[in-house]
C-alpha positions in Angstrom: 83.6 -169.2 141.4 82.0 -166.0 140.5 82.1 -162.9 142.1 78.5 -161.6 142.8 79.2 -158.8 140.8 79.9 -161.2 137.9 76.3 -163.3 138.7 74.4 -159.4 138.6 75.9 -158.3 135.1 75.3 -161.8 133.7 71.8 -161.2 135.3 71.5 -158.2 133.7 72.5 -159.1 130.0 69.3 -161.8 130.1 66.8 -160.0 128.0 63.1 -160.6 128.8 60.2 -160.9 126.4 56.3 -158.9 125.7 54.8 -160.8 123.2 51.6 -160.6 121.5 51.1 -163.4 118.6 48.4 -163.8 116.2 46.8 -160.5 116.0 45.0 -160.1 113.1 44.5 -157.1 111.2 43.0 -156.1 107.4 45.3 -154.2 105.0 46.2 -153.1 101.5 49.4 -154.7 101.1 51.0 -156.4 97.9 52.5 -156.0 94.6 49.7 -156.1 92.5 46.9 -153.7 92.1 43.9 -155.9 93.2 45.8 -156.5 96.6 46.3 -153.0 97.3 42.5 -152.0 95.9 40.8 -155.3 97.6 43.2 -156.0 100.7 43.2 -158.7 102.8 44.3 -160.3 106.1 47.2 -160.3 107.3 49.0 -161.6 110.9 51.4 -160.2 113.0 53.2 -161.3 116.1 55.7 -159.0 118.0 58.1 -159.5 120.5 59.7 -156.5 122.6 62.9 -157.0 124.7 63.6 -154.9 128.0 64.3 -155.4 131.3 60.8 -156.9 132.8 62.6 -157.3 136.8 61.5 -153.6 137.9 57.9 -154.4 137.0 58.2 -157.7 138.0 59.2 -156.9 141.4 57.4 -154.0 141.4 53.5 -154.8 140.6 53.9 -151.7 138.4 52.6 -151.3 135.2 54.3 -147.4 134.7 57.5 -150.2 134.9 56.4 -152.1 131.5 54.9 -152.0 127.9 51.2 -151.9 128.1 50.0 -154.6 125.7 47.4 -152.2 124.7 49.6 -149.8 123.2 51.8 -152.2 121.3 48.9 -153.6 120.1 47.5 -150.5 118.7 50.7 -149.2 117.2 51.0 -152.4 115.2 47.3 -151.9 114.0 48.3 -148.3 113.2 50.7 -149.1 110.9 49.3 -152.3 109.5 45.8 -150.8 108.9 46.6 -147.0 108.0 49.0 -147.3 104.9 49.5 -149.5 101.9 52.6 -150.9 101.0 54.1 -153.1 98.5 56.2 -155.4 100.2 55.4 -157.5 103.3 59.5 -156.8 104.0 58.4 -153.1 104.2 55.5 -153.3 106.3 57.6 -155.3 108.6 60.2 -152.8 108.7 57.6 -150.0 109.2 56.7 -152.0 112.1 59.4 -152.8 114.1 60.6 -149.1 113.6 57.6 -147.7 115.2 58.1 -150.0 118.2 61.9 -149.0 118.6 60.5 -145.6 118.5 57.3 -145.7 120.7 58.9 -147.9 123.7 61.6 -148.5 125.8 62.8 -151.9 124.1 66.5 -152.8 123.1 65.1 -154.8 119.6 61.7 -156.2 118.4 61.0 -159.0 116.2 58.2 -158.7 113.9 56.5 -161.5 112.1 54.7 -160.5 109.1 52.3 -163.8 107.7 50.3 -163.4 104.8 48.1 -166.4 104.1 46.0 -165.0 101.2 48.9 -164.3 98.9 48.8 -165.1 94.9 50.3 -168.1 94.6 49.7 -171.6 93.0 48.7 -174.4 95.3 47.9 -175.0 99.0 49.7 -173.0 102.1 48.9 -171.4 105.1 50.9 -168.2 104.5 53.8 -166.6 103.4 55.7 -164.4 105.6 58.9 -162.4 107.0 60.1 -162.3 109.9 62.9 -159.0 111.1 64.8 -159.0 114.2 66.3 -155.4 114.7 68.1 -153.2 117.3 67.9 -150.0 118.7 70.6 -147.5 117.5 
């Protein structure tokens, strides 16, 4: 049997979820020139893990990751450069949430279903998992 103790840390180690999925922004992202000059849509889903129980159990949004401000910081980054890669953009990303919020790794999903390629599809994508240093 465990110890209490041993039930809190493994408590503890769970990692909860924000997640916004499907946001849609237009960007200027892609190897060739007429990508970068025309743009296009691209899709984005985040998740952001932290600790949820203190604004769970608290009603407090102060305790939390406004929604809002992910949202905008993805749109920020999405929306105000141009890159080449989608693998970039992604990185880009997910380093701007480490950086903005109090998360212990994001996952960003990068989904491109207008890129140059033969035949029928719904996107193309990448997808980056990382970890606060």
């Amino acid at each position: 049997m465990h110890s209490n103790t041993q039930q809190e840390d493994a408590y503890q180690n769970l990692m909860d979820k924000i997640f916004i999925e499907g946001m849609v922004f237009f960007g200027r992202h892609g190897v060739l020139p007429v990508e970068r000059e025309a743009g296009q849509r691209f899709l984005a889903d985040v998740t952001l893990y932290l600790d949820l129980s203190p604004a769970g159990c608290g009603d407090d949004l102060s305790k939390t990751v406004d929604y809002l401000d992910v949202y905008g910081t993805v749109e920020e980054v999405v929306c105000g450069r141009s890159f080449r890669l989608i693998e970039t953009l992604a990185e880009t990303v997910a380093a701007a949430l480490l950086e903005r919020f109090p998360v212990s790794e994001v996952s960003v999903r990068i989904r491109k279903p207008g890129a140059p390629l033969p035949g029928f599809f719904e996107a193309v994508g990448v997808e980056v998992l990382r970890r606060r240093k």
